[in-house]
C-alpha positions as CSV (number, residue, x, y, z in Angstrom):
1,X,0.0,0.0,0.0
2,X,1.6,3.6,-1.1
3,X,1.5,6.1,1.4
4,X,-1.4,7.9,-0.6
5,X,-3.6,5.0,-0.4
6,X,-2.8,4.7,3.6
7,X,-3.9,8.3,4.1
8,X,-7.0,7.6,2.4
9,X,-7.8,4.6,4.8
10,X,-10.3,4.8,7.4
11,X,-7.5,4.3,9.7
12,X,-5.3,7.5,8.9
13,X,-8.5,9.7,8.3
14,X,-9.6,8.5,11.8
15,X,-6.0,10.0,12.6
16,X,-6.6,13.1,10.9
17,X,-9.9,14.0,12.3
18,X,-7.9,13.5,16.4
19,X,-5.8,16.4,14.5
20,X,-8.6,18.5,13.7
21,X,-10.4,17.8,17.2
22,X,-7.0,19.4,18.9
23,X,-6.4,22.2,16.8
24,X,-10.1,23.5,17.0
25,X,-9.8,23.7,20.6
26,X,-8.2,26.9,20.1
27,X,-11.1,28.2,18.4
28,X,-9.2,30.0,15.4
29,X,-10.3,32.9,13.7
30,X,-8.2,32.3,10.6
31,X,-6.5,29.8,8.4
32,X,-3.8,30.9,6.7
33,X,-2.5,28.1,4.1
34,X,1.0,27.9,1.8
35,X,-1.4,28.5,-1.1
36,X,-0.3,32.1,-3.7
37,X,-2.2,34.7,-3.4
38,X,-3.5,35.4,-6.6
39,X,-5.0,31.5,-6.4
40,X,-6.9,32.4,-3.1
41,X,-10.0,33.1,-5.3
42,X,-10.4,29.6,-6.3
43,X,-9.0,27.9,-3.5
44,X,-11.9,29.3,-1.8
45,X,-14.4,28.6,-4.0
46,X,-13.4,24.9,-3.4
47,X,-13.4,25.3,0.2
48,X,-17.3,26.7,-0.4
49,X,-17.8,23.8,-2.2
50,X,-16.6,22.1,0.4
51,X,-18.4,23.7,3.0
52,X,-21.7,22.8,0.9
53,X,-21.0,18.5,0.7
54,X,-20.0,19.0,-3.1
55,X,-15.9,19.1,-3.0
56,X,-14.2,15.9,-1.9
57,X,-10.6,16.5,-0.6
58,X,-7.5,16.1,-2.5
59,X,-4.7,14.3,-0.4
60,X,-2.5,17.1,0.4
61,X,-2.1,19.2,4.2
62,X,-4.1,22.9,2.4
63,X,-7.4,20.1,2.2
64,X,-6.7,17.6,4.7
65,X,-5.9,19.8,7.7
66,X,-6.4,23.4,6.3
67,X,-9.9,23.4,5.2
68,X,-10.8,20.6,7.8
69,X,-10.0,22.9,10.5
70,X,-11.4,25.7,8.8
71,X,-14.7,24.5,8.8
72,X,-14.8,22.7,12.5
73,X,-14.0,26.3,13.4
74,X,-17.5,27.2,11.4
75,X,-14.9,29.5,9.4
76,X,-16.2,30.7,5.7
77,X,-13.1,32.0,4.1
78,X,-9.3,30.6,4.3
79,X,-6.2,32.9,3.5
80,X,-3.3,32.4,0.9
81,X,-0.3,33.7,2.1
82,X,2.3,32.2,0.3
83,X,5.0,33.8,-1.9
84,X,7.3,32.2,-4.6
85,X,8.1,33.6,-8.0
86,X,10.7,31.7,-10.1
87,X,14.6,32.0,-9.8
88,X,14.1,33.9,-13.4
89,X,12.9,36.8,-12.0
90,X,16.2,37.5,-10.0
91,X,18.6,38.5,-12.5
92,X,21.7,38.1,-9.5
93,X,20.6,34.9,-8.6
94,X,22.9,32.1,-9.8
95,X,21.4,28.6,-11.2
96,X,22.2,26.1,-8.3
97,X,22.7,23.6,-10.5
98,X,25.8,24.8,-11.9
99,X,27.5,23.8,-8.7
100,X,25.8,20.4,-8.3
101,X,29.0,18.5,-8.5
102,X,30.8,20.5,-5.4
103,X,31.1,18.8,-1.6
104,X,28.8,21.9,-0.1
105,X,26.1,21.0,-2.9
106,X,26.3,17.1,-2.5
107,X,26.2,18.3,1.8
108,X,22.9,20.0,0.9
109,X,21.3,17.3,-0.8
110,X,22.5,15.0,1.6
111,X,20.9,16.4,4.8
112,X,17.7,16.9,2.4
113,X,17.5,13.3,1.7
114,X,18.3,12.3,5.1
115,X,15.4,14.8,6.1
116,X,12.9,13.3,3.8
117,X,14.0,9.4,5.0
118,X,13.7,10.2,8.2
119,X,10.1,12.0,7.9
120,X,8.9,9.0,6.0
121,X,10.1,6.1,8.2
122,X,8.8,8.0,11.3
123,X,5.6,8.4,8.9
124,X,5.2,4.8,8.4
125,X,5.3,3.8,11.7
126,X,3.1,6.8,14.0
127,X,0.2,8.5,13.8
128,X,-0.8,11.4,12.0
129,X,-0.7,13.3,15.1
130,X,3.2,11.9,16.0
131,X,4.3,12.8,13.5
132,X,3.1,16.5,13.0
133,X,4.6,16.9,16.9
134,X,7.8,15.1,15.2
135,X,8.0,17.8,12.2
136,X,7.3,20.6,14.7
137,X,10.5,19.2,17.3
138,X,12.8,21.7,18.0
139,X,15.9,19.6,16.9
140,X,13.9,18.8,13.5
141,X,13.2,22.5,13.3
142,X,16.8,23.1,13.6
143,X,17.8,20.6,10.7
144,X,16.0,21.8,8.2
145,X,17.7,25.4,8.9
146,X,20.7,23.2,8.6
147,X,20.3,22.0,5.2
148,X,20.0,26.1,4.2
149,X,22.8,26.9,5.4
150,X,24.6,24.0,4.3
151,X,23.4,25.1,0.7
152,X,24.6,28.9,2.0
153,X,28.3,27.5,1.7
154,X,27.9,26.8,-2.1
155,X,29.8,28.4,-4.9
156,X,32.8,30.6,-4.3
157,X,34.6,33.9,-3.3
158,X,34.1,36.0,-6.4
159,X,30.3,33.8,-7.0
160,X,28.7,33.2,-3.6
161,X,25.7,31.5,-5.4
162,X,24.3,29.5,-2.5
163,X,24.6,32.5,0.0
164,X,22.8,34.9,-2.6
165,X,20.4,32.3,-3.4
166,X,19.3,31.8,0.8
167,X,19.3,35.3,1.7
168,X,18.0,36.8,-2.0
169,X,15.1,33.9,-2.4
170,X,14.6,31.8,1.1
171,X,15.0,34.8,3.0
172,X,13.4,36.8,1.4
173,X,10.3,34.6,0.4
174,X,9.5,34.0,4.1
175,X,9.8,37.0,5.0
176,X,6.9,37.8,2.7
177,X,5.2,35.3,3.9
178,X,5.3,36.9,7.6
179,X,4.4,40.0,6.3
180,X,1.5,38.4,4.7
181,X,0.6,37.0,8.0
182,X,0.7,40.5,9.9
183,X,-1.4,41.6,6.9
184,X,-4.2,39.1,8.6
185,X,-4.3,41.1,11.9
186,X,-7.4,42.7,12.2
187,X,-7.5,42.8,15.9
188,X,-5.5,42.1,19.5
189,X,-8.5,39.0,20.0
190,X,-7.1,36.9,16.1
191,X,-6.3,33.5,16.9
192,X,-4.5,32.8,13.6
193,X,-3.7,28.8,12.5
194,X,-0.7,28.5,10.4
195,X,0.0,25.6,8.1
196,X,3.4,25.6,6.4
197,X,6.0,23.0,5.0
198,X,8.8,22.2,7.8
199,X,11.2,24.0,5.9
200,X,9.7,27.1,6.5
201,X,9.1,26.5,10.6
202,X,12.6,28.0,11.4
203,X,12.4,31.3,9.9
204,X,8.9,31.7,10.4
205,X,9.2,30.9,14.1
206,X,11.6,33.4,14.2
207,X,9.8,36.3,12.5
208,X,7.0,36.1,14.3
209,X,8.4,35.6,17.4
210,X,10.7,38.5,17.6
211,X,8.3,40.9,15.6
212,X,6.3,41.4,19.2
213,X,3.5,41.4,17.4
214,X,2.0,37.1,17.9
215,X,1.9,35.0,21.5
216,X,2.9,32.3,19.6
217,X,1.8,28.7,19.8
218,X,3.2,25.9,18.6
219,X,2.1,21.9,17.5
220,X,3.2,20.7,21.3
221,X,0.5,23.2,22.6
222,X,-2.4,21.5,21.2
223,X,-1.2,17.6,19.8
224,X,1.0,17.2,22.8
């Protein structure tokens, strides 16, 4: 069975809804979702649909978590607030791949695919819930910040591709993203639900930590 099929058995969507039942605890206000913006128009038309009995989820976090949540917490819209234009569109950006045969490239990918084994395996063998309180660990946190600045030592003096490419694009694309998030802020009472890959958790946790601006809660505080 692939994991696909797993998540669709009565089993892991058993799992799933113990997710939802935590999270809406917290009674959110908002959903905020690693969808573009200029898609948030149709994404909520699905989640309408949804809403209504006539949409049936696709197998992916934005449906299975994000608009289950959204609707336990009787919520009628859900937020895009992603960011992520194409390495074309910075002209001082190098392509990555030109360095793909040096030690701090093959380091990158290493840790990445050691990330992604990892996150399977624990997958494969926990709940739904373990394993978003696994992701959201602060030692995991802290390797997938490693793998960016592993990729941050690629290229070289006079071409410091990798260390343009994670300040210019990674750095800069979440930091959008947090901006996005303060743009949600409509009052000192929002109770805001977050859903973002893991790579993202470092910096985000970050930002909106030190921006004074969120009490922030994390996984542990409602799966734990």
């Amino acid at each position: 069975m692939t994991e696909k099929e797993d998540m669709l058995s009565k089993t892991r969507q058993n799992e799933i809804s113990e997710v939802i039942t935590c999270l809406k605890k917290y009674e959110h206000t908002k959903v905020a979702l690693e969808v573009l913006p200029e898609k948030e128009e149709a994404l909520n038309e699905n989640f309408f649909s949804y809403i209504n009995g006539d949409y049936s989820l696709p197998l992916n976090e934005v449906h299975q978590i994000g608009f289950r949540l959204a609707k336990e917490c009787n919520l009628k819209h859900v937020y895009a607030v992603d960011w992520n234009k194409s390495q074309e569109d910075f002209n001082d950006i190098t392509d990555l791949g030109e360095w793909a045969d040096t030690d701090e490239f093959k380091a990158f990918t290493k840790t990445g695919q050691e990330l992604i084994f990892q996150s399977n395996t624990f997958l494969q063998n926990h709940s739904v819930r373990e394993f978003l309180l696994w992701l959201n660990d602060t030692q995991n946190v802290l390797k997938g910040q490693e793998m960016y600045l592993k990729l941050a030592l690629v290229g070289s003096k006079s071409n410091p591709a990798g260390a343009m490419w994670t300040a210019k694009y990674w750095y800069y694309r979440n930091m959008l993203i947090y901006k996005n998030l303060v743009s949600l802020i409509d009052s000192n009472k929002e109770r805001i639900f977050v859903l973002y890959g893991a790579g993202h958790l470092h910096l985000l946790l970050q930002f909106l930590k030190e921006s004074g601006l969120f009490d922030v809660k994390v996984a542990s505080d409602f799966l734990g």
